[in-house]
C-alpha positions in Angstrom: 58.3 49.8 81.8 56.3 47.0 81.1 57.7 43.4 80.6 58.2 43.0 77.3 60.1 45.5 76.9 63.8 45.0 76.8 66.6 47.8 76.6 70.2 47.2 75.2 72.5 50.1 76.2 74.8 50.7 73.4 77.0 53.7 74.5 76.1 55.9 71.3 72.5 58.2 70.9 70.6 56.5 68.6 69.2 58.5 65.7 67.6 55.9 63.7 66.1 52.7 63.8 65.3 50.2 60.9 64.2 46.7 60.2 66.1 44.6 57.2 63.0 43.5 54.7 62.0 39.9 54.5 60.5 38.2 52.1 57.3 36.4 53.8 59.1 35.7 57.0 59.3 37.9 60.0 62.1 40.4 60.4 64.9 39.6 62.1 68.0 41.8 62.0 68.2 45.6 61.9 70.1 48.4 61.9 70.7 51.7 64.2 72.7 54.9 63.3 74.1 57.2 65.9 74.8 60.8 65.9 76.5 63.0 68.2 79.9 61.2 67.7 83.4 62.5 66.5 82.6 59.4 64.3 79.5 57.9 64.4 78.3 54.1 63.4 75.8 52.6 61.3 75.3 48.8 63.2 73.6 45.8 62.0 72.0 43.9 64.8 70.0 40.1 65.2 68.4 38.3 67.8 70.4 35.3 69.6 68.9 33.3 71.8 69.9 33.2 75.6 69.7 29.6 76.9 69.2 30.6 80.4 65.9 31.9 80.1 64.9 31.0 76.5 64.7 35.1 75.5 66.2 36.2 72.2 68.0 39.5 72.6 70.0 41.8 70.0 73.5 41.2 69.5 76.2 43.6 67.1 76.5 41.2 63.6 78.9 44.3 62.4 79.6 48.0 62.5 80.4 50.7 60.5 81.7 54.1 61.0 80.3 56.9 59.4 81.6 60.6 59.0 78.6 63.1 60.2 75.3 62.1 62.2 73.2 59.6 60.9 70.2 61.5 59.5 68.0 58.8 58.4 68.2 55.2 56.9 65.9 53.5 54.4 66.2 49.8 52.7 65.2 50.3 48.9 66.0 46.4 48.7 66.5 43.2 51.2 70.7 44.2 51.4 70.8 47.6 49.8 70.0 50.7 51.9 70.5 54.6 52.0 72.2 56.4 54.4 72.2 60.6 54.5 74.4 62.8 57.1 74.7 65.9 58.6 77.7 66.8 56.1 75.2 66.8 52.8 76.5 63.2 51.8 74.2 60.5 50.5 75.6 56.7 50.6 73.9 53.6 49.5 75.6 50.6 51.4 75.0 47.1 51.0 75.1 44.1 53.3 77.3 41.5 52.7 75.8 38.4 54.7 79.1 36.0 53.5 81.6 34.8 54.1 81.3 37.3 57.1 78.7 40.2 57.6 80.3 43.3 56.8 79.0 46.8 54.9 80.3 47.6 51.5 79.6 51.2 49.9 78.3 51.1 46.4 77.6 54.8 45.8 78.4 58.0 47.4 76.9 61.2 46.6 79.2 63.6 48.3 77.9 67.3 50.0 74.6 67.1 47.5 73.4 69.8 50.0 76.0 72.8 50.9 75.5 76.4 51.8 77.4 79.1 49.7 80.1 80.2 52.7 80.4 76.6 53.5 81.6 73.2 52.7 78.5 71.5 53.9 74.6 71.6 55.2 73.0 68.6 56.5 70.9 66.4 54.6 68.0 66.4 57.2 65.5 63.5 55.2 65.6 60.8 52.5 62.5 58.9 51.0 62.7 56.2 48.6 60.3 54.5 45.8 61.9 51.6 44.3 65.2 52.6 43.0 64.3 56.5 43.3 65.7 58.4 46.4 65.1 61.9 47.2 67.0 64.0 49.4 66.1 67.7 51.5 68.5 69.6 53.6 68.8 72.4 55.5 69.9 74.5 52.4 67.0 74.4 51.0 67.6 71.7 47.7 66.1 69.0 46.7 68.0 66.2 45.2 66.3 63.2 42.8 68.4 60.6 42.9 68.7 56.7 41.6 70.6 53.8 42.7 72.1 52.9 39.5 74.0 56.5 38.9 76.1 58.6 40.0 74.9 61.8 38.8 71.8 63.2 40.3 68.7 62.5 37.9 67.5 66.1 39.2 68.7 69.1 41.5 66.1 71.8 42.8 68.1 74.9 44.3 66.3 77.1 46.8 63.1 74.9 46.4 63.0 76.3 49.9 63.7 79.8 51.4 64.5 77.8 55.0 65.5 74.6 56.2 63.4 71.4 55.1 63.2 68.6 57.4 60.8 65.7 55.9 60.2 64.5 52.2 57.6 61.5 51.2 57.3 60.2 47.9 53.7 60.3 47.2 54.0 58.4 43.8 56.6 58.0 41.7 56.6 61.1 40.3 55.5 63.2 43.6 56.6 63.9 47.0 55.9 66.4 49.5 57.9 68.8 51.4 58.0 70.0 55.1 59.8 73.1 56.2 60.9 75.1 59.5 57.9 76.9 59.3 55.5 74.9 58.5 55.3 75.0 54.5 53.9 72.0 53.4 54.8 71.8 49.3 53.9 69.0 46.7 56.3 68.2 44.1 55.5 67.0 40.6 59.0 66.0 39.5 57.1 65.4 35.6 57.4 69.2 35.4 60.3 70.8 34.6 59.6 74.1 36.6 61.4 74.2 40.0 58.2 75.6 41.4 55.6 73.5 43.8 52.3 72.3 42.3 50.6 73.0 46.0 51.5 74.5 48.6 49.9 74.8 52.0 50.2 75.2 55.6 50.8 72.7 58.2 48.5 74.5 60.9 46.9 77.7 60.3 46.5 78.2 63.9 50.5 78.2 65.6 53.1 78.5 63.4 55.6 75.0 64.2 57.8 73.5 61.8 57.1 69.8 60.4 59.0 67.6 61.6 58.2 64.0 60.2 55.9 62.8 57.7 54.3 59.2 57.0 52.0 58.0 54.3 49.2 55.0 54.8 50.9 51.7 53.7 48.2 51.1 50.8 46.6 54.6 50.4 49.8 56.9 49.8 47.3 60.2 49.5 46.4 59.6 53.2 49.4 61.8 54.9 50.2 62.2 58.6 52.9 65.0 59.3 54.0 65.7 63.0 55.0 69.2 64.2 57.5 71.0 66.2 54.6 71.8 69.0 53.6 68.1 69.2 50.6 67.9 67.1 49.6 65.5 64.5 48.1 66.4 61.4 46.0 64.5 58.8 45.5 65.1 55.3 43.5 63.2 52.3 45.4 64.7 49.3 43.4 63.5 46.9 40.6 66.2 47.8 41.7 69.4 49.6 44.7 70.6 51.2 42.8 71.2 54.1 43.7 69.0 57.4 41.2 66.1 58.0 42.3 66.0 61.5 44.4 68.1 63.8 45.3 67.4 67.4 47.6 68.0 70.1 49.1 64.9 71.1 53.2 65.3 72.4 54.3 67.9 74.7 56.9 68.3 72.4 58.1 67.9 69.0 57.2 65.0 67.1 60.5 62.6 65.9 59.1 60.2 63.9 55.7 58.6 62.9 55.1 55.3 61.7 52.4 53.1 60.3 52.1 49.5 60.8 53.2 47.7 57.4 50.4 45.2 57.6 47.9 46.8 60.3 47.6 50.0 59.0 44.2 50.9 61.6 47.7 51.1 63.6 49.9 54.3 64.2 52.7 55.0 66.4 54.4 58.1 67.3 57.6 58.8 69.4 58.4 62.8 70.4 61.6 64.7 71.3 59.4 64.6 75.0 60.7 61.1 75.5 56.6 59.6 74.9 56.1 56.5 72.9 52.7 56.1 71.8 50.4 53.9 69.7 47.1 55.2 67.9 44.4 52.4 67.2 41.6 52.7 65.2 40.5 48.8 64.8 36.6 50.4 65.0 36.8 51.5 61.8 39.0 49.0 59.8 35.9 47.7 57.6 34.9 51.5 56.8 36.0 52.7 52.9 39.1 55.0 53.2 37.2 56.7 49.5 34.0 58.1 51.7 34.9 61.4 53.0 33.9 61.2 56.3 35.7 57.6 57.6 39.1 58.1 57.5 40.7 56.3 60.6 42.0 59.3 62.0 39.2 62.0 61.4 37.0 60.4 64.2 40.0 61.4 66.5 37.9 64.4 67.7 35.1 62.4 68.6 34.6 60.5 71.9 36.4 56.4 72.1 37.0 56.3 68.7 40.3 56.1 69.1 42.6 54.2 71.4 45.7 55.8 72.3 47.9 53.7 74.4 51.2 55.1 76.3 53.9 52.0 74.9 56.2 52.9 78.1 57.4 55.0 80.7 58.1 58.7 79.1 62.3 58.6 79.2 64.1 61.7 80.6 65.5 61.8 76.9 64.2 62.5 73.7 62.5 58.8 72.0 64.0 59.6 68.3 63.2 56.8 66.0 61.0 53.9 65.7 59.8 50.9 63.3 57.3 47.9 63.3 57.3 44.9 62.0 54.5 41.9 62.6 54.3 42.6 66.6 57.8 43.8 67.4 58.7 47.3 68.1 61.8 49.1 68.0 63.0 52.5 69.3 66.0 54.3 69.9 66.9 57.2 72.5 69.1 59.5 73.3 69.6 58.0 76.5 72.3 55.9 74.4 70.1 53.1 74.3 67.4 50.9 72.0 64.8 48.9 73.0 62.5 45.8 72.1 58.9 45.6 72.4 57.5 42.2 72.2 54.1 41.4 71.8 52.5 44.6 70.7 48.8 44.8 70.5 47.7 45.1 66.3 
């Protein structure tokens, strides 16, 4: 690996990976959630400086243990954030920076997603938009949810025949769906119809489940979903439902993808292959996302358009989670281990 690039071996698999929001400064504390765990742990981490050689590394502010795997986190404010498990429940925590740094649960929705011969399914993906949160599971339900209630603002049953795994809020009052086998499905949550407004197909060459979804920072109809065989997929929703771009990329399935908050010509993608990778597109920055032909990925097919960059030596485990802020990088593995990436090129 290269040199800045520091690892922190925390004795738990790391599921997820996410930055606490500033306000105009850069991020500096952040949490992980494990899974695999009798009990697992959602930790908040910061930087301390080490006086020997002048080189901040993360150090545990608190911890907090947490029935079921940690299936995804997401800050809908700078102390407030969302936690879902693999036992259907839904938490909102919120940080507590004083007197001492500790987590303190404001809301629990318990087993939102269940199966009928069981207690339980796992709530495999949360998105947020503002105060809104929507949950999928394997049981096929979607769950609209708000941060000031307890009772779910909406409930979708057998939205899905199959497991989902990925949810993005489009707007407000749409998100989109990704299943085990591929169905892509938008949701307008104005209509009171538990039935899709679109629905389409993630590849309409191999049949692979979608695995992880990301939206452009400031153009939320520009969609990237990643699939079970490693490909990446591109859409421009406003048009078509037909793929803008669609490429083989990981040898195996895609765990997350992320945009760069602020240097969106910037992608990154992490697979269950143990690859880390960074997409750039800086060519193209000054082109208009509204002509058809110039979105920053579609010219993936064509030759050096595109500069994709391998961010460190593939692991012998599966890379599961990442996020960006400014020019730091964070991923976590399930070699029971996160790491810092200093520096990065945006």
């Amino acid at each position: 690996m290269s040199e800045n690039i520091h690892g922190t071996f925390i004795s738990e698999k790391v599921s997820k990976i996410r930055w606490k929001p500033e306000d105009f400064v850069e991020a500096k504390s952040f949490l992980t959630g494990s899974w695999d765990n009798p009990v697992n742990h959602i930790t908040y981490w910061t930087f301390d400086t080490n006086e020997e050689d002048d080189e901040s590394y993360p150090v545990i502010i608190s911890s907090h243990a947490f029935l079921g795997d940690v299936t995804e986190l997401r800050f809908i404010s700078k102390d407030l954030f969302v936690a879902s498990s693999s036992i259907g429940t839904v938490q909102l925590l919120q940080i507590q920076e004083n007197p001492y740094a500790q987590f303190k649960e404001r809301l629990s929705w318990n087993f939102l997603h269940k199966f009928p011969a069981s207690d339980y399914a796992s709530c495999t993906a949360i998105s947020t938009f503002e105060q809104d949160i929507v949950t999928v599971g394997e049981d096929g339900t979607i769950n609209l949810l708000t941060a000031n209630q307890k009772i779910p603002v909406r409930t979708i049953e057998k939205s899905d025949s199959c497991s989902m795994h990925c949810v993005d809020f489009l707007r407000h009052s749409e998100v989109l769906t990704g299943n085990l086998l591929g169905h892509m499905k938008v949701w307008d949550l104005r209509n009171n119809q538990d039935v899709p407004s679109t629905t389409f197909i993630l590849s309409a060459n191999t049949k692979t489940e979608a695995t992880s979804l990301a939206h452009h920072p400031t153009q939320r109809h520009i969609v990237v979903a990643g699939g079970g065989d490693g490909s990446l997929t591109v859409w421009d929703l406003r048009h078509n439902t037909y793929p803008v771009s669609q490429l083989n990329a990981h040898s195996s399935s895609v765990s997350e993808i992320k945009f760069h908050p602020d240097r969106p010509e910037n992608l990154f993608s992490c697979s269950s292959s143990g690859q880390l990778w960074h997409w750039n597109n800086a060519q193209n920055t000054k082109l208009k996302l509204d002509s058809g032909d110039t979105h920053w990925l579609n010219t993936i097919s064509t030759k050096g358009k595109v500069n994709v960059t391998s961010m460190c030596a593939t692991l012998h485990k599966p890379i599961n989670t990442i996020d960006v802020d400014r020019s730091t990088l964070l991923f976590g593995c399930d070699n029971e281990a996160m790491y810092v990436i200093k520096n990065i090129a945006v």
